[in-house]
C-alpha beads as a LAMMPS data file, in Angstrom:
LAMMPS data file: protein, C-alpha beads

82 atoms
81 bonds

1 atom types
1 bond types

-500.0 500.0 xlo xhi
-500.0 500.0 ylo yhi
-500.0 500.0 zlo zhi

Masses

1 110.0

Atoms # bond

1 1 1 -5.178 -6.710 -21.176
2 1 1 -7.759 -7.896 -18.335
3 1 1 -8.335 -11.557 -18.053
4 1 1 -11.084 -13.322 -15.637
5 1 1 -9.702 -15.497 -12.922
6 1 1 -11.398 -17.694 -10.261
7 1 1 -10.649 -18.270 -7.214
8 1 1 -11.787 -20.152 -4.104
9 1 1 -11.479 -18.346 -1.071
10 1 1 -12.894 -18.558 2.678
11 1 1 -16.064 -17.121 2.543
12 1 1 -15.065 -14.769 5.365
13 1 1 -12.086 -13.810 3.807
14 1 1 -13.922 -13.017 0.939
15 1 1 -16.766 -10.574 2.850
16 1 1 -14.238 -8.653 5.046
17 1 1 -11.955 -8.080 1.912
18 1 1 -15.374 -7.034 -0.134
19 1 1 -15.998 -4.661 2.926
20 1 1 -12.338 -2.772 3.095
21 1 1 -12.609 -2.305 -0.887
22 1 1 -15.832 -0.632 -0.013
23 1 1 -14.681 1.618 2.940
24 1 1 -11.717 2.410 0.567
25 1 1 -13.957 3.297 -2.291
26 1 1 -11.779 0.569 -4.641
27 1 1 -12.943 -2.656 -6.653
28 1 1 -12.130 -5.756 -4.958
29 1 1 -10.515 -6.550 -8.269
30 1 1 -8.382 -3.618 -7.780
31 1 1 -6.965 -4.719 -4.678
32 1 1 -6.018 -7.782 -5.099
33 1 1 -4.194 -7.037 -8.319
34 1 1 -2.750 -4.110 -6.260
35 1 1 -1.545 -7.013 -3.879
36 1 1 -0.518 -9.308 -6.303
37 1 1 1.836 -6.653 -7.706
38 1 1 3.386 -5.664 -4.611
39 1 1 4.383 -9.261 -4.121
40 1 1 5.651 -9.755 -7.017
41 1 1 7.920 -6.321 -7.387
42 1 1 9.232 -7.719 -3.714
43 1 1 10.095 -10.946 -5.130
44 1 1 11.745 -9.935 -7.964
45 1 1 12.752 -6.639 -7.160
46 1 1 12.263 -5.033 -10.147
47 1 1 9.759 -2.004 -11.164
48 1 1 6.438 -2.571 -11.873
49 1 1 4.202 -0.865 -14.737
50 1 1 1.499 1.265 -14.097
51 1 1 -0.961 0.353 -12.046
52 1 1 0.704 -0.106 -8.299
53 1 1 -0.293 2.986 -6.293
54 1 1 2.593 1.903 -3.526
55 1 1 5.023 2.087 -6.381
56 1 1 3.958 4.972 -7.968
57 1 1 3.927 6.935 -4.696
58 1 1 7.162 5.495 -3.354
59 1 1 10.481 8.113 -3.522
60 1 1 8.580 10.766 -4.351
61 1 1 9.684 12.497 -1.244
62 1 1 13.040 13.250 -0.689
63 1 1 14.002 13.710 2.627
64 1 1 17.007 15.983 4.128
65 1 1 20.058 13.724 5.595
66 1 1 21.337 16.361 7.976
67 1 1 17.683 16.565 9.794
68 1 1 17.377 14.783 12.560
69 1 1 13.786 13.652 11.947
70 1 1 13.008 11.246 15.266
71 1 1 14.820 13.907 17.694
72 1 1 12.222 17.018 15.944
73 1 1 9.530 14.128 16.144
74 1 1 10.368 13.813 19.417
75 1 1 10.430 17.062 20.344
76 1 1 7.094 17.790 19.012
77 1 1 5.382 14.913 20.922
78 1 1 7.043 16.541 24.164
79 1 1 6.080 19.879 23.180
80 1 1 2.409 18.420 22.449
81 1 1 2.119 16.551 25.848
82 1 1 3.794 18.891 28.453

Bonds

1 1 1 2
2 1 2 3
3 1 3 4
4 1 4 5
5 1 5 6
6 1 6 7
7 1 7 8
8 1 8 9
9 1 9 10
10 1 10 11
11 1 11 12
12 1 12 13
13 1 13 14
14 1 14 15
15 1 15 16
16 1 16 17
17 1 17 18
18 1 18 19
19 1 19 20
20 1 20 21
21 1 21 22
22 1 22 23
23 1 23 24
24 1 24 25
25 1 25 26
26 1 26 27
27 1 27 28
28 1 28 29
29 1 29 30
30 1 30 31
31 1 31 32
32 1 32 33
33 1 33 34
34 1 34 35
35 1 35 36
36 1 36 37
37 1 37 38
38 1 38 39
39 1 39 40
40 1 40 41
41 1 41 42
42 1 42 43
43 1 43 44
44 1 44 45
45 1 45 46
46 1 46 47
47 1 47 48
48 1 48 49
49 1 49 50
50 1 50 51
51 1 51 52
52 1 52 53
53 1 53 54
54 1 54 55
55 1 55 56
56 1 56 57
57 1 57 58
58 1 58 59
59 1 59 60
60 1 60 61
61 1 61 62
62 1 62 63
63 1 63 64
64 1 64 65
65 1 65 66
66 1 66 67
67 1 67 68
68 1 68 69
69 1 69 70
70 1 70 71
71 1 71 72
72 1 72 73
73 1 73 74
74 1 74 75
75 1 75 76
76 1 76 77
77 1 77 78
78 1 78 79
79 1 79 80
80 1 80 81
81 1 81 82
């Protein structure tokens, strides 16, 4: 269930963050719930509900304990600037 809520906020503030939802192609309102959930799953650490794509996307990768990943990271930079 959406509610409305107001908020006074720098007017600068307010322009640049109405500018990145833009470039990202994402309501303003979307963000800062976005935010808003992110602080609050750190605070409490506990899972949030739909709706945080940060949470959603995080683990979903499962990366390989024997690899070495910064010495192949490494080598690839050295590879890519020789």
């Amino acid at each position: 269930m959406n509610t409305k809520l107001t908020l006074n906020l720098n007017k600068e503030i307010i322009q640049r963050a109405k500018d990145y939802a833009k470039e990202h192609n994402i309501s303003l309102s979307f963000l800062i719930e976005n935010y808003l959930q992110k602080i609050i799953s750190d605070y409490k650490s506990e899972s949030i509900s739909k709706g945080s794509i940060v949470n959603e996307l995080s683990g979903i990768i499962k990366l390989d304990s024997e690899v070495n990943y910064q010495e192949d990271h490494m080598d690839y930079l050295t590879e890519k600037y020789k």
